[in-house]
Structure formats: structure tokens, C-alpha cells
C-alpha positions in Angstrom: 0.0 0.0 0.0 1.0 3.2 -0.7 0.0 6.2 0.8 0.8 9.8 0.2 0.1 13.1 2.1 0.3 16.5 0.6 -0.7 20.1 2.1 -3.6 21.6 0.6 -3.2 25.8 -0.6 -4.6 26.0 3.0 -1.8 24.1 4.4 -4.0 21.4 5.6 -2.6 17.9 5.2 -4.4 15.9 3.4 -4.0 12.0 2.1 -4.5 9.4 -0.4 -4.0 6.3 -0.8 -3.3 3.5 -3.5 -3.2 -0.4 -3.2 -0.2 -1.0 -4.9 2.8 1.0 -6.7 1.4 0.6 -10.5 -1.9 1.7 -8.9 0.4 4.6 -7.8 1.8 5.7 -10.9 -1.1 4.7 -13.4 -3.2 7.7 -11.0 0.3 9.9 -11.6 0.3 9.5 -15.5 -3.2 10.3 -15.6 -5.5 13.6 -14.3 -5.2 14.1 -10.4 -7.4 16.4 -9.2 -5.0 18.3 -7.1 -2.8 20.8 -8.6 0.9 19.7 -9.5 2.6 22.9 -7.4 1.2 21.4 -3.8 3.9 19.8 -1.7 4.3 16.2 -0.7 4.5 16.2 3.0 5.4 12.5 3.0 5.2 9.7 0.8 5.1 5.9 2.5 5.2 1.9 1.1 4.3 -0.4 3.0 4.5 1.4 6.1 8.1 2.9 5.4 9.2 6.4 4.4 10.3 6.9 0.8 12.9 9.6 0.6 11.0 12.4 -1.5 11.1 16.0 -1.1 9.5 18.0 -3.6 5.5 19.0 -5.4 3.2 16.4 -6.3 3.8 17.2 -10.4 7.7 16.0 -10.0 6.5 13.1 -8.1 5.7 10.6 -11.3 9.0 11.7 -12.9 11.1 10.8 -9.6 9.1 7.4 -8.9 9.0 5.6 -12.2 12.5 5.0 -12.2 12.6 4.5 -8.1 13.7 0.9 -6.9 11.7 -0.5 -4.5 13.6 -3.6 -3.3 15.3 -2.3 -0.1 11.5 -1.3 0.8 10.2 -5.4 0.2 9.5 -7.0 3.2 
């Protein structure tokens, strides 16, 4: 599962949530709803931190090419 959590323009954090990592990116490549300038507050897999600091529209760039592995339990 992947979750991620992002402040609104009101600074108010919100969260969603995918089952899996292609569910992840597939939502990424498409439409979101939420503008692409909003930060990530954190991003997690499978209950663990994923090192990624930035705004949701950089987010599908960074991840498509992120290894997962070390995160596998």
C-alpha cells in the first residue's frame, strides 16, 4: 500500500492512498485532481518512508525509475 500526504493551498494535510505501486503511478500518468505545485508532506510503502522532497507534479517523474527492493519485506 501506498499512501501519500500532501498540504492543501490552506496548508492542511491531506492523504491518499493506492493499493499497490502501478496503482500509484497509473493515478500519476493520468489527471489528479489536485494541482501539481502542492507539496508532498510525505510519501510511504508499505508502512516505510520513501525519501521524496518536492510537489506532487515531479512526483511521477522521480518514482517511475525508483527501486523499490530495499522497501520489500
Amino acid at each position: 500500500m501506498i499512501e501519500l500526504k500532501y498540504l492543501d493551498p490552506y496548508k492542511v494535510e491531506r492523504s491518499l492512498s493506492y493499493d499497490n505501486f502501478d496503482e500509484f503511478l497509473l493515478a500519476l500518468s493520468g489527471c489528479l485532481t489536485i494541482p501539481d505545485y502542492l507539496p508532498v508532506a510525505s510519501l510511504t510503502y508499505k508502512g516505510q518512508e520513501l525519501p521524496y522532497k518536492g510537489n506532487i507534479g515531479d512526483l511521477y517523474r522521480s518514482m517511475s525509475n525508483f527501486d523499490l527492493s530495499p522497501y520489500e519485506n
